[in-house]
N, C-alpha and C positions, 0 to 999 in steps of 0.2 A: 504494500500500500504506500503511496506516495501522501505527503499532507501538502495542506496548504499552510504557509510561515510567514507571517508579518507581525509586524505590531501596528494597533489601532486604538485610537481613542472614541468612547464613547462620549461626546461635546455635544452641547448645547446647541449644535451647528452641523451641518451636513458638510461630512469627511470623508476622506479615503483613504484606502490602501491601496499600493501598489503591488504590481506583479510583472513579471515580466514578459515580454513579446515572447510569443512561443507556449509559454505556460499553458498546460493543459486542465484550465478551466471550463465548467460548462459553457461552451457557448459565450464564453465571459460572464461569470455571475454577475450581476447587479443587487442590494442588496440593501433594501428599506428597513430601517429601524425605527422604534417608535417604544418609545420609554413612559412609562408613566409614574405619578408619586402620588401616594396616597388615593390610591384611585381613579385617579384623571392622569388623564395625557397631556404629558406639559411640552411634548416638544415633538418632531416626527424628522431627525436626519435620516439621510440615505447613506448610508455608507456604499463605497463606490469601489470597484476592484481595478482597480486603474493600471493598465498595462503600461510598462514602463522596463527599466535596466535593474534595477538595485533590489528588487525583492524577488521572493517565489511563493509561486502560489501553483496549486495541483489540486486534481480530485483525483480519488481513488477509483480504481477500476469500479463497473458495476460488477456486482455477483447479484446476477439473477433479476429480480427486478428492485435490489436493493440499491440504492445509492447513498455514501457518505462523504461528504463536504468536510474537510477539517481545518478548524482555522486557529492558530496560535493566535490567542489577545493576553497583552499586556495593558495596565492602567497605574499606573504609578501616580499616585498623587497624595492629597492631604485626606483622601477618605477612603484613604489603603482598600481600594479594592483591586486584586490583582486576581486575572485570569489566565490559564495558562496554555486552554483551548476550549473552543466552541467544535461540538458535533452537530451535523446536519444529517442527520437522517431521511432518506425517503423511502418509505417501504412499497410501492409500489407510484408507477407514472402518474398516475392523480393523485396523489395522497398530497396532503401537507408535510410540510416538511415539520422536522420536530428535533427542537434543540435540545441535545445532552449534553452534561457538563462532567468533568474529572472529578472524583471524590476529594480531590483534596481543595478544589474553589470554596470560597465561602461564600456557598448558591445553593440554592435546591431547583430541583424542576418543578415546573408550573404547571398550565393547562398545553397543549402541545401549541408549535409555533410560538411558544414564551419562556420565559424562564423568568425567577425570581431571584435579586441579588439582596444576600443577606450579611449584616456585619458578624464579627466575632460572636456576640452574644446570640444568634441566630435570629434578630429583631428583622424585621423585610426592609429593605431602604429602597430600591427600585425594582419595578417591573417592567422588561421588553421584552418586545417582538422581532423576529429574523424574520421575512419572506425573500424568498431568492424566485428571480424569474429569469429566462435567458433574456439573452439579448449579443448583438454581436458587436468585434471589437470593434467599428465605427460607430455605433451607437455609446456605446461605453465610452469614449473618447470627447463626443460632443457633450456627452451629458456631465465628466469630467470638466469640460473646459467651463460650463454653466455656473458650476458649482462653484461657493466662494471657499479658498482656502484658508479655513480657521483654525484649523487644528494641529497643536504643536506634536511635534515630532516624540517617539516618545522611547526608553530603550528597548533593547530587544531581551 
């Protein structure tokens, strides 16, 4: 199985990752996120898989009619949430995709297509949503160039 590896920030603002030309992503994933606190949705970025030189991004073969998406996320900041990967699951061509997380995130899974992000004390501080649709790499590219670049860089 091959993964997909970046680092991404989840901002207040619609961000991206990159990947590089050639990368064997679906079709170019594109990749709406929509967070909400306390029950409302306070914000809806895209996060964007943006072809490029300096990262990798892959999807795993399918077995069967399964697909998984794997995305390495980092978040380093002052409300220590740090992730180490997102699983995308698709159990079959229609289904919803459905995000799993590593045991050792401090997350639980939610309703599918969500997951919930919890601090140490296991208290919920956010809840998003992943949908992934195709789209090809000219389209991913304009919709790249739209988007305003707010989001700082972050380690890997």
């Amino acid at each position: 199985m091959r993964y997909v590896a970046f680092a991404l920030a989840l901002a207040m603002a619609p961000t991206g990752a990159a990947a590089p030309i050639g990368a064997a992503t679906p079709d170019s994933a594109i990749l709406s996120v929509s967070i909400e606190r306390d029950g409302k949705s306070v914000f809806s970025p895209r996060l964007l898989v943006r072809l490029g030189e300096m990262a990798e991004a892959s999807m795993s073969s399918p077995t069967g009619e399964s697909h998984r998406l794997v995305l390495s996320v980092n978040r380093h900041d002052e409300g220590a949430y740090r992730f180490r990967s997102l699983y995308l699951t698709k159990a079959a061509p229609t289904a919803n995709w459905i995000v799993r997380s590593e045991p050792a995130f401090v997350a639980r899974d939610a309703s599918p297509a969500s997951m919930a992000l919890a601090d140490a004390s296991g208290e919920e501080r956010l809840r998003f949503g992943i949908h992934i649709r195709g789209g090809t790499a000219e389209e991913l590219r304009e919709l790249w160039a739209r988007e305003p670049q707010t989001a700082t860089p972050l380690e890997k």
